[in-house]
ZAVEX-416133 format. One line per field, with one value per residue (C-alpha): residue in three letters; chain; x, y, z. Coordinates in Angstrom, 1 decimal. Example, Ala and Ser with C-alpha at 12.3 -4.5 7.8 and 13.67 -1.06 7.14 Angstrom:
! residues 2
type	ALA SER
mol	A A
u	12.3 13.7
v	-4.5 -1.1
w	7.8 7.1
//
This chain:
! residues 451
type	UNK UNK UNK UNK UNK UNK UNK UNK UNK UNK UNK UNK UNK UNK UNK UNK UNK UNK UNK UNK UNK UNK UNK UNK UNK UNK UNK UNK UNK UNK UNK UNK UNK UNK UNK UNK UNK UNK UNK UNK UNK UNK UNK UNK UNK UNK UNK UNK UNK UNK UNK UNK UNK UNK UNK UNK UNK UNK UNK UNK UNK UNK UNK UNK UNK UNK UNK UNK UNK UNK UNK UNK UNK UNK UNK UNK UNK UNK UNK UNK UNK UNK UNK UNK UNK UNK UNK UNK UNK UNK UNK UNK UNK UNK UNK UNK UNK UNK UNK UNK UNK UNK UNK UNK UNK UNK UNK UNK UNK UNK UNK UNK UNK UNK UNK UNK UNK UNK UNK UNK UNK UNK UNK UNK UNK UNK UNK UNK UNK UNK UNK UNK UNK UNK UNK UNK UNK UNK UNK UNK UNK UNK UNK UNK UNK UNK UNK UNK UNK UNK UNK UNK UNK UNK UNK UNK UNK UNK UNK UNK UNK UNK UNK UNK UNK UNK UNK UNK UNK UNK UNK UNK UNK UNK UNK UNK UNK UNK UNK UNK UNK UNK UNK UNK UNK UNK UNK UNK UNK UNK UNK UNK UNK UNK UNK UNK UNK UNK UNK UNK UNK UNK UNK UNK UNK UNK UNK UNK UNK UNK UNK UNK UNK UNK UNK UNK UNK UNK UNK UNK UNK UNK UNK UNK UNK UNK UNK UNK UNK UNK UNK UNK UNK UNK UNK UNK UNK UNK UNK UNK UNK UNK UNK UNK UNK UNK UNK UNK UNK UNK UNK UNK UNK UNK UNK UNK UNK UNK UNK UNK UNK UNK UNK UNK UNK UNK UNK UNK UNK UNK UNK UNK UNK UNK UNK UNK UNK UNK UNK UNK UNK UNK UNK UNK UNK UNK UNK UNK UNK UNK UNK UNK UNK UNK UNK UNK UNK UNK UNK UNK UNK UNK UNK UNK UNK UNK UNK UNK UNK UNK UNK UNK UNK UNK UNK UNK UNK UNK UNK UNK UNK UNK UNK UNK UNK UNK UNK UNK UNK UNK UNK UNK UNK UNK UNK UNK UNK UNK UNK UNK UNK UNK UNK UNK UNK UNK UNK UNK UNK UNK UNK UNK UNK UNK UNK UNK UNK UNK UNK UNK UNK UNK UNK UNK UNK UNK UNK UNK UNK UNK UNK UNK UNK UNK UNK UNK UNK UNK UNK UNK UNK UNK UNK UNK UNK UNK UNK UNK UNK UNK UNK UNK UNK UNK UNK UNK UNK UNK UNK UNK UNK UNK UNK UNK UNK UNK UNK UNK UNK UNK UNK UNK UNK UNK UNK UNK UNK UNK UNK UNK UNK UNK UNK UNK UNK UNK UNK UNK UNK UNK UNK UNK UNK UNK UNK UNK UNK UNK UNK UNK UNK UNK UNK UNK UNK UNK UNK UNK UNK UNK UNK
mol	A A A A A A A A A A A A A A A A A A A A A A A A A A A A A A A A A A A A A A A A A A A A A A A A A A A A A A A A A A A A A A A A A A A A A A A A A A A A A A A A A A A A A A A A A A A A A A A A A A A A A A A A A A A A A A A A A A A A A A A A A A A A A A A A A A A A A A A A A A A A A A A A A A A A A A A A A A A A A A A A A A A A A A A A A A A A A A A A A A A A A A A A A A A A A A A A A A A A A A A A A A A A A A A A A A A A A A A A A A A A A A A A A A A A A A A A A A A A A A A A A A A A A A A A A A A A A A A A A A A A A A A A A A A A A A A A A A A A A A A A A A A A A A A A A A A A A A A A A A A A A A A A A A A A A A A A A A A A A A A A A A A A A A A A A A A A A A A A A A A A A A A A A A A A A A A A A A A A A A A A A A A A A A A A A A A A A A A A A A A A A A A A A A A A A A A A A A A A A A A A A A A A A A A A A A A A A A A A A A A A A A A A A A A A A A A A A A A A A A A A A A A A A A A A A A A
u	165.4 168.3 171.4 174.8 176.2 174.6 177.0 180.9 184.0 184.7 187.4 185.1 186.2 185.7 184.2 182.0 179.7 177.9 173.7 171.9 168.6 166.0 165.1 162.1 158.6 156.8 153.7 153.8 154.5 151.1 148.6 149.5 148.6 145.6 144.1 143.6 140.5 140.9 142.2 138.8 136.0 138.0 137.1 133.6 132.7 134.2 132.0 129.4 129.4 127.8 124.6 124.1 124.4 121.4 118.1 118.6 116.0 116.1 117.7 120.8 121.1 121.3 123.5 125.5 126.1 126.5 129.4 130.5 131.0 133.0 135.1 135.7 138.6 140.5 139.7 141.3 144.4 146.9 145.2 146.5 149.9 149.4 147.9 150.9 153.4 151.5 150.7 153.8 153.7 151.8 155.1 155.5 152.2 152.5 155.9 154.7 151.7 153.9 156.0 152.9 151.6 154.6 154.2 155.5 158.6 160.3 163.7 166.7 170.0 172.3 175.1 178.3 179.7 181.6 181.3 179.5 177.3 178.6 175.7 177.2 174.3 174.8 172.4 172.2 174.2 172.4 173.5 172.6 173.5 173.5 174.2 174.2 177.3 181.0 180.9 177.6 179.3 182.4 180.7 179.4 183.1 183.5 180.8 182.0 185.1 184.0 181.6 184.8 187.1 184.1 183.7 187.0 187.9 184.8 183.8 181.0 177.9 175.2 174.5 171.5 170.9 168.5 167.1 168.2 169.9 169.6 168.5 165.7 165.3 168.1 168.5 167.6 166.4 163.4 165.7 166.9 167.3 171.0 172.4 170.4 172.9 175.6 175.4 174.8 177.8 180.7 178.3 177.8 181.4 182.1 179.8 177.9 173.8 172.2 168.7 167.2 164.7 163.2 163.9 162.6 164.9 164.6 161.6 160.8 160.1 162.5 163.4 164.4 167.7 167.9 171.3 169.7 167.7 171.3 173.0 176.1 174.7 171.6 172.6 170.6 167.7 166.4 162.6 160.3 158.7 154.7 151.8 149.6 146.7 147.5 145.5 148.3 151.4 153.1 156.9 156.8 159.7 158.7 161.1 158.3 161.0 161.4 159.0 159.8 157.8 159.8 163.2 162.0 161.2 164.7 167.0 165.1 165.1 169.0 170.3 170.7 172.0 169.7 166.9 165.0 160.9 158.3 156.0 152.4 150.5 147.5 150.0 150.1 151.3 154.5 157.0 159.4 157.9 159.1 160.8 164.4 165.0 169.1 169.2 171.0 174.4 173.1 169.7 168.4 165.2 166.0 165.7 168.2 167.0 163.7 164.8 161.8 162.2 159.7 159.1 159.0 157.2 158.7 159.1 156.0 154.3 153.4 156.3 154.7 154.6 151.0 148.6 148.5 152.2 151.9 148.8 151.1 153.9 151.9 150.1 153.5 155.8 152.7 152.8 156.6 157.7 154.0 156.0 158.6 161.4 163.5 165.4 163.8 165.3 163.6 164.7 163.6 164.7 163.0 163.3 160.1 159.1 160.5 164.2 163.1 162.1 165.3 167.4 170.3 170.1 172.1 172.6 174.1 172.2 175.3 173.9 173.7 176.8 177.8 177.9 175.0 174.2 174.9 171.8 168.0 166.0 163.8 160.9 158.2 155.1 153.2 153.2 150.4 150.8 154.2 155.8 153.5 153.8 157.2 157.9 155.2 156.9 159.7 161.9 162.1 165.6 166.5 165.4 168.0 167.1 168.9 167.8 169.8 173.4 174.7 173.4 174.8 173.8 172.2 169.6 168.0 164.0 161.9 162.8 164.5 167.2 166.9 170.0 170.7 173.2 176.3 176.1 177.7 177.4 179.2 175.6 173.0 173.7 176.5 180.2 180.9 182.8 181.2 180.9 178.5 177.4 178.7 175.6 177.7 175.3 176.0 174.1 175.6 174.5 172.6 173.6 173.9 177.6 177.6 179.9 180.7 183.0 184.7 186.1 189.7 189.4 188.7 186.1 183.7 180.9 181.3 178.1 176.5 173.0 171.4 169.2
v	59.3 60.1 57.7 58.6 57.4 61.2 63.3 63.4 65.9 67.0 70.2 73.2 74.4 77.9 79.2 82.0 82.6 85.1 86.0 85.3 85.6 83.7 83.9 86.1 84.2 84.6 85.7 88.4 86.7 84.1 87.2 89.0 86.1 85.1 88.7 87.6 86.0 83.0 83.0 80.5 82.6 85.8 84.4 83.5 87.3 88.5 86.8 87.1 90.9 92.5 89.9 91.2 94.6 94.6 92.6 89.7 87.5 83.5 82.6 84.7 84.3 80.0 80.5 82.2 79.3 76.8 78.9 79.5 75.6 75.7 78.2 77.3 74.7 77.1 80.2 78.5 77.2 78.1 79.4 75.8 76.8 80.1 79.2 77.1 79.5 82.4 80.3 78.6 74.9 73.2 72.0 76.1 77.2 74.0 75.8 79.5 78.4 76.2 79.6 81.7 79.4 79.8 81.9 85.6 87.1 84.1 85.4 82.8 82.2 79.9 77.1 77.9 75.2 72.8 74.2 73.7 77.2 78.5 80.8 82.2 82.7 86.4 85.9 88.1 91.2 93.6 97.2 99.9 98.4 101.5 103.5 106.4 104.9 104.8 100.7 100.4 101.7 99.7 96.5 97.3 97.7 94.5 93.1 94.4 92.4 89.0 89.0 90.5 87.7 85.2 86.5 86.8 83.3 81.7 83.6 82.5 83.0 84.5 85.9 85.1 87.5 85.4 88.4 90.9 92.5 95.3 96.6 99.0 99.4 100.7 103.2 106.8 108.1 107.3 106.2 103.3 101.9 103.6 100.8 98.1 99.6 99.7 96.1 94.9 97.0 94.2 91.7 94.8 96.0 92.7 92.3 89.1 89.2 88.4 88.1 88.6 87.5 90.1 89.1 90.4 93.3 94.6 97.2 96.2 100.3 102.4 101.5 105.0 103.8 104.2 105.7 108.6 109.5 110.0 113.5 112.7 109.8 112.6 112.7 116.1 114.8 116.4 115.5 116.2 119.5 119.6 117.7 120.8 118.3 117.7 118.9 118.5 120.2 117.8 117.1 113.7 111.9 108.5 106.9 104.6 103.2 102.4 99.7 96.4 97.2 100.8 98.7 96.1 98.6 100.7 97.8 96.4 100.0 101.0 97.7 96.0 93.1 92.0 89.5 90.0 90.8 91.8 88.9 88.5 91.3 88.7 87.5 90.4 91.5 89.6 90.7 88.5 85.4 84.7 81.6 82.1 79.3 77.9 77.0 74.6 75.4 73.6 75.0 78.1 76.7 73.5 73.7 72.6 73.8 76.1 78.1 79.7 82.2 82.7 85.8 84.0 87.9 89.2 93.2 94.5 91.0 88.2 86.0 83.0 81.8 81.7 79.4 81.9 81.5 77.4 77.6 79.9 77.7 74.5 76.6 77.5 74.7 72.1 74.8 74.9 71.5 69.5 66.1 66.9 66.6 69.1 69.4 72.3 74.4 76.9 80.1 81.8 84.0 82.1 78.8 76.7 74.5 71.6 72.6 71.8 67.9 67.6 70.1 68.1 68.1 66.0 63.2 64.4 62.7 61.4 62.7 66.0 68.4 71.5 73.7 72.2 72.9 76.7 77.7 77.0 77.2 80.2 79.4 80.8 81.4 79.1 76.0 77.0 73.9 74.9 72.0 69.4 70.8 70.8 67.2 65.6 67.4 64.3 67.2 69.4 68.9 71.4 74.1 77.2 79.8 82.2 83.8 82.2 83.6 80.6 77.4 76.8 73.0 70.6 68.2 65.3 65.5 63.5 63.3 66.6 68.5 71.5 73.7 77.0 79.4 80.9 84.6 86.6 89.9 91.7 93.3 91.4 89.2 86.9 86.8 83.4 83.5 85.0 83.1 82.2 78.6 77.9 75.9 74.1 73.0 70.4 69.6 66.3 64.4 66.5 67.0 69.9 70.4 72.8 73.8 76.9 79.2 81.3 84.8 83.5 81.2 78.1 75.4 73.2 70.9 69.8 67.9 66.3 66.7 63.8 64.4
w	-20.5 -22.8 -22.1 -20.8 -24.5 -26.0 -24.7 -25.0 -24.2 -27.2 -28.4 -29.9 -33.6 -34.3 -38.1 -39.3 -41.8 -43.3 -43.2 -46.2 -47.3 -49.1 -52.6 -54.0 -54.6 -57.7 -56.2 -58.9 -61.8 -60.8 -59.6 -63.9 -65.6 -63.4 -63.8 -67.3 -68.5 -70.7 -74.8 -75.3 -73.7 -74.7 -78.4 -77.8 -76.7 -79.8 -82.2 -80.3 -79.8 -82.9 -83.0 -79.5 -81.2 -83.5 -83.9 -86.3 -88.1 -86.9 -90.0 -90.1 -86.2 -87.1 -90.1 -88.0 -85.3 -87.8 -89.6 -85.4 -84.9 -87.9 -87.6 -83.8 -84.3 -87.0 -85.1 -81.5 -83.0 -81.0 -78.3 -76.3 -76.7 -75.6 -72.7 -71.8 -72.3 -70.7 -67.4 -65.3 -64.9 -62.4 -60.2 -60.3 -59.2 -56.9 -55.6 -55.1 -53.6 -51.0 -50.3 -50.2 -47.7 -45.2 -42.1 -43.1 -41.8 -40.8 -41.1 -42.2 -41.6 -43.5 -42.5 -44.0 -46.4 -44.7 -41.1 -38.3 -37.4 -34.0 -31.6 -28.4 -25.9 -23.6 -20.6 -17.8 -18.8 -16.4 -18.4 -16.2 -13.2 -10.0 -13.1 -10.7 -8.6 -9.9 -9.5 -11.7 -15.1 -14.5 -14.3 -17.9 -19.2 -17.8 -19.2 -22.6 -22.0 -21.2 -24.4 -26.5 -25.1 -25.9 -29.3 -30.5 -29.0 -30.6 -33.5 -33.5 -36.4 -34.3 -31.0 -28.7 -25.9 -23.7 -21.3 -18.8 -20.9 -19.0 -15.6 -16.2 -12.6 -11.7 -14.8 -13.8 -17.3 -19.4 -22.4 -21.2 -24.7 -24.3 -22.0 -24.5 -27.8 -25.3 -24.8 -28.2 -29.6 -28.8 -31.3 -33.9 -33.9 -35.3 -38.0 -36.4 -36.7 -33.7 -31.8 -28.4 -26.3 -23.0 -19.2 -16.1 -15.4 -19.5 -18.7 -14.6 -13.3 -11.6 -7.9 -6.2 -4.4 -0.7 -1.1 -2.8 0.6 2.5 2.6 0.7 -1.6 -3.5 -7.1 -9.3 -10.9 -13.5 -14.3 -17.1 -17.0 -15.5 -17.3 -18.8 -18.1 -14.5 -11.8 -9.5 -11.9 -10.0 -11.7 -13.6 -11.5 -11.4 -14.1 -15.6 -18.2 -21.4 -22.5 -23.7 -27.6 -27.6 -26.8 -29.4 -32.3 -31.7 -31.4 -34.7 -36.6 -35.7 -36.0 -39.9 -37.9 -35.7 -36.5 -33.4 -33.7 -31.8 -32.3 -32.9 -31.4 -30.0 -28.1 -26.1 -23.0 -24.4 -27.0 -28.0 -29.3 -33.2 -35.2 -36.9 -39.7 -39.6 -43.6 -45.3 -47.0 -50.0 -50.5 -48.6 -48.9 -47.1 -42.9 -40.8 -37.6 -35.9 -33.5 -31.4 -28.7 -26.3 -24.2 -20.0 -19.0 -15.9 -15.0 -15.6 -16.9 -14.9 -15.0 -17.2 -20.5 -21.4 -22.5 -25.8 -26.5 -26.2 -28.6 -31.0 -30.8 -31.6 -34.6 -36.1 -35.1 -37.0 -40.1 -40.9 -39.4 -40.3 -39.7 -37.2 -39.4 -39.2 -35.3 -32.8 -30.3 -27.9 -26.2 -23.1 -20.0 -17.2 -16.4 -16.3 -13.2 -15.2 -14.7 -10.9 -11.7 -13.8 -10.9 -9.1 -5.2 -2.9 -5.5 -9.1 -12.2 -14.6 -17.4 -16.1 -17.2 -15.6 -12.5 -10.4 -7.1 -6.6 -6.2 -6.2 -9.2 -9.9 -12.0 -13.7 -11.4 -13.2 -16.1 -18.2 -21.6 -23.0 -21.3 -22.6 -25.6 -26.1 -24.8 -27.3 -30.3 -31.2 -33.1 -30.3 -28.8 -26.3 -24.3 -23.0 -20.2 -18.2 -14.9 -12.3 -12.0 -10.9 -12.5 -16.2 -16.0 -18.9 -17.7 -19.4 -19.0 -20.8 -24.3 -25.0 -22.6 -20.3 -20.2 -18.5 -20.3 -18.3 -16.7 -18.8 -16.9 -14.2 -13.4 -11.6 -7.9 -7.1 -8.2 -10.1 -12.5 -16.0 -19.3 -22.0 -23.4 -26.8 -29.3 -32.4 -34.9 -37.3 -40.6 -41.6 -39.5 -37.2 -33.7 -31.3 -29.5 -26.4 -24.0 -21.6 -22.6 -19.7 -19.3 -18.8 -22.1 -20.0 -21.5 -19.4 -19.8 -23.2 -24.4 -27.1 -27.1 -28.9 -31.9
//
């Protein structure tokens, strides 16, 4: 248990910075000069050649090696320093094979020098909300507003959107992929790279609204035209939705912004499961912080973070962080059934922050390792969902904390007030700052989580 000395109020200071990327390897460079063969047995073919040629008597085949072993040390000089200039140094090779080594695609972003790196977390948007009523599209302008306020006030570095981003159940067309860019374009208008992780609204199948059953309430529908293959020729009305790999692949193909990935496909029926790397200002090369993001299911997945995801995260997290060293944070839609050990009741723990008690926690239908995982892993220091409208709360559990994000959408149930939580990262020395950031430019729950 974490003591009330790890957190603190403490005034938010805004910066941006820029993304950068890491430098190239010199896989290339290695693979030419070890395609190759060596100066030494390169020379011992060569005067060897012609006696394989032609049939030689004993005697000229032995005067022959001895005038070989002669000529051996005058014929090889230089070939030492040629093999040192053609072939990098051993701390190189040592290096390359270090990068090589590295999980691929890890994508990186970069602390700005002398500044804190700001991430505002966008949870439960809910684009697409009754997008057949005059109220649904409203509450998406309004949602535009709150993360414009948030992002102007804040400027932050990066944006996380940390699921249900939209409503795919209650969007009437197949592309639903429309609402997602709508909802994104506040974050891309300004020129701030961000990621996101699926919920359980992103690609749940249409509901058919009860309202469009009543005489007045019937909007015109206009469905695809008859399956050839059908037996039936029955319309195709049934608004399946846009999946969460065909949202993935157009927010990752129209958007140069966006460092958001699809994930391992093993790790299937999941999408959202990669590792972003916060770099040093110093050195790119140099971790400050992993960030994971997990994808909690939901829609038309269980709602569950598998056994397969907790094996991947161990297999990555022990690859690029062997000895725990650098800090780790994890992101996912859902809350597990841990946030309902660490949940306040009647009794508020101190070192809880936030808005507690509005609601109860919804979990994930099952705890399947990723817990246990997470709490044995010294460097892992916090974990962020979304999920439940009301509840922006941190929580000490264990060794690491368990915070919710703030409901950021005018989609979605209830009507508190909407918000997103504010992650300050620090480099020297390490430690997290967080605090909600309102609609009205009102801060709360300022916290220091302890590294």
């Amino acid at each position: 248990m974490l003591s009330e000395g790890c957190f603190r109020h403490l005034t938010p200071n805004p910066h941006r910075t820029k993304h950068q990327k890491t430098e190239e390897m010199h896989s290339s460079f290695l693979r030419h000069h070890y395609q190759q063969p060596p100066p030494s047995s390169f020379t011992i073919t060569a005067l060897r050649s012609p006696i394989m040629k032609r049939h030689a008597d004993p005697l000229t085949v032995l005067s022959f090696s001895c005038l070989l072993i002669l000529l051996l040390p005058i014929l090889t000089v230089g070939f030492a320093d040629r093999l040192q200039a053609n072939n990098p140094p051993l701390s190189l090779l040592k290096t390359a094979l270090q990068q090589e080594q590295k999980p691929e695609g890890i994508k990186s972003l970069r602390v700005r020098e002398g500044a804190p790196f700001k991430i505002a977390l966008f949870a439960d948007l809910h684009f697409g909300e009754n997008a057949w009523t005059d109220w649904g599209p409203q509450q998406d302008v309004n949602s535009i507003k709150v993360m414009s306020s948030v992002l102007d006030d804040e400027s932050p570095d990066f944006v996380i959107y940390l699921g249900d981003v939209i409503t795919a159940n209650n969007i009437p067309i197949a592309n639903a992929s429309l609402y997602w860019d709508k909802a994104i374009s506040p974050t891309r208008a300004r020129g701030i790279p961000w990621a996101s992780v699926f919920g359980n609204h992103d690609d749940a199948p249409f509901e058919w609204p009860m309202e469009w059953f009543s005489s007045p309430g019937i909007p015109p529908v206009h469905c695809p035209a008859p399956n050839a293959s059908s037996c039936s020729g029955e319309r195709d009305c049934s608004f399946r939705g846009t999946q969460r790999i065909e949202l993935m692949k157009k927010e990752i193909e129209h958007n140069h912004l966006t460092l958001s990935k699809n994930g391992p496909k093993d790790l299937w029926p999941s999408i959202s499961n990669y590792v972003l790397q916060l770099s040093s200002s110093d050195d790119p090369e140099s971790p400050v912080l992993f960030m994971y993001f997990l994808d909690s299911g939901g829609g038309s997945y269980p709602e569950v973070i598998s056994n397969a995801q907790a094996e991947w995260f161990q297999h990555v997290s022990e690859e690029i962080n062997p000895d725990s060293r650098v800090p780790e944070v994890v992101f996912w839609h859902i809350p597990s059934k841990a946030y309902k050990k660490v949940a306040p009741r009647l009794r508020i723990h101190k070192a809880c922050v936030g808005s507690m008690n509005k609601e109860k926690v919804a979990a994930q239908e099952a705890e399947l390792g990723i817990m246990d995982m997470l709490v044995k892993r010294s460097s892992v220091k916090a974990v962020f969902a979304g999920h439940n409208h009301g509840l922006d709360w941190c929580c000490p559990y264990k060794k690491l904390w368990l915070c919710y994000a703030r409901h950021t959408g005018y989609g979605g149930y209830g009507n508190w007030p909407r918000g997103a939580r504010i992650l300050e990262i620090n480099d020297h020395p390490f430690y997290i700052k967080s605090w909600i950031k309102m609609e009205d430019g009102d801060e709360h729950s300022q916290i220091i989580l302890c590294p």
